[in-house]
N, C-alpha and C positions, 0 to 999 in steps of 0.2 A: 866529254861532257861540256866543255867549253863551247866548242861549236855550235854544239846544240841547242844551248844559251844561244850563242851568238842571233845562230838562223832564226831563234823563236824572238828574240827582239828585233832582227831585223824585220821578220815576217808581219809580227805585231804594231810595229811601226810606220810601215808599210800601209796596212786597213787602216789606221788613225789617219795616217798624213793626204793618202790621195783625197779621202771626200772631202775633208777641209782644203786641198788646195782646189776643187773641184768646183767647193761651191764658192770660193772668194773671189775663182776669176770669171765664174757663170754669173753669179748673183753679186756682184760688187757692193754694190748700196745696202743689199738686207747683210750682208757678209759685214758690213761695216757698224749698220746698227747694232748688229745683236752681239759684236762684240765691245762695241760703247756701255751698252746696257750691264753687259755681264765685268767692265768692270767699274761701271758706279757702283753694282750691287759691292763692287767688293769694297771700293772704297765706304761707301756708306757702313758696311760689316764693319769694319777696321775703325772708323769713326763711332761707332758705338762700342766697340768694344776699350777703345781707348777713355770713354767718355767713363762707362761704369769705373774702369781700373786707374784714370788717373785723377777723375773730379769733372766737375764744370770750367772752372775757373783756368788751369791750366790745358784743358783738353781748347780751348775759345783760343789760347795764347798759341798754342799749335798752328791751329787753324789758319787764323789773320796770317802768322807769318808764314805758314804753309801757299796760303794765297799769294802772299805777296812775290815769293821766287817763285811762284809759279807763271804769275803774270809776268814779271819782271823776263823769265827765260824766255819766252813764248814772241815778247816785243823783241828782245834781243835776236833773238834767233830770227823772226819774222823781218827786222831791219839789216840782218847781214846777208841776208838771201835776197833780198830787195836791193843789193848793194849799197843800202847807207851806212856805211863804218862807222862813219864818226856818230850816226844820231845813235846806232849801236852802243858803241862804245858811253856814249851820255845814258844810255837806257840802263845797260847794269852798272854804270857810276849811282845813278836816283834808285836804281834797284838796294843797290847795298847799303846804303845810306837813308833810302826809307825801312830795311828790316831792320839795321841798326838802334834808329830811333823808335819803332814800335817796338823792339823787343824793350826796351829801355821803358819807353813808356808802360806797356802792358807789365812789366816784372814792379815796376811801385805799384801801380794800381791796384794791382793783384796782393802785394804786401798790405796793402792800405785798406782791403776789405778784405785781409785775413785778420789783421788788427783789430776793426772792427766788432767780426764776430768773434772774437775772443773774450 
């Protein structure tokens, strides 16, 4: 029964994996879009779904700091592959120190017009 299993997963894996590797190295660029596409959809999903389940207020504080090591990784990463270390190493130094400060700033704000509407 094991095998059997096995063979049907490998077999099944098998028809999944070839036309996707099929079409990623025939059609590159549509291969690349549609899976950009398929996962804004998901982040956007995840974004609203956080939005209904956690608020406005703290689903925003996500966000900004979500952006911020996102950008933060992307220059890092972009400046050690480009061989600049040191401008690297200065990038997630302001990287950390700018989520720090927005977190810092966004968590009173966020107190300050929960305050408010109270």
């Amino acid at each position: 029964m094991v095998i059997l299993l096995l063979a049907l997963c490998a077999l099944l894996s098998t028809f999944l994996i070839i036309p996707v590797f099929y079409f990623a190295t025939s059609f590159s660029s549509i291969y690349s879009c549609t899976v950009s596409a398929i996962l804004v959809f998901f982040i956007l999903l995840f974004a609203i779904k956080r939005l209904k389940k956690a608020g406005v207020f703290p689903s925003i504080r996500f966000f900004i700091k979500f952006i911020i090591i996102a950008a933060g990784s992307f220059l890092t990463f972009f400046l050690v592959i480009s061989g600049a270390r040191i401008a690297a190493f200065v990038s997630l130094a302001l990287t950390i120190a700018t989520y720090l400060l927005a977190s810092r700033i966004l968590r009173r704000r966020i107190n300050e017009l929960a305050a408010e509407q109270s």
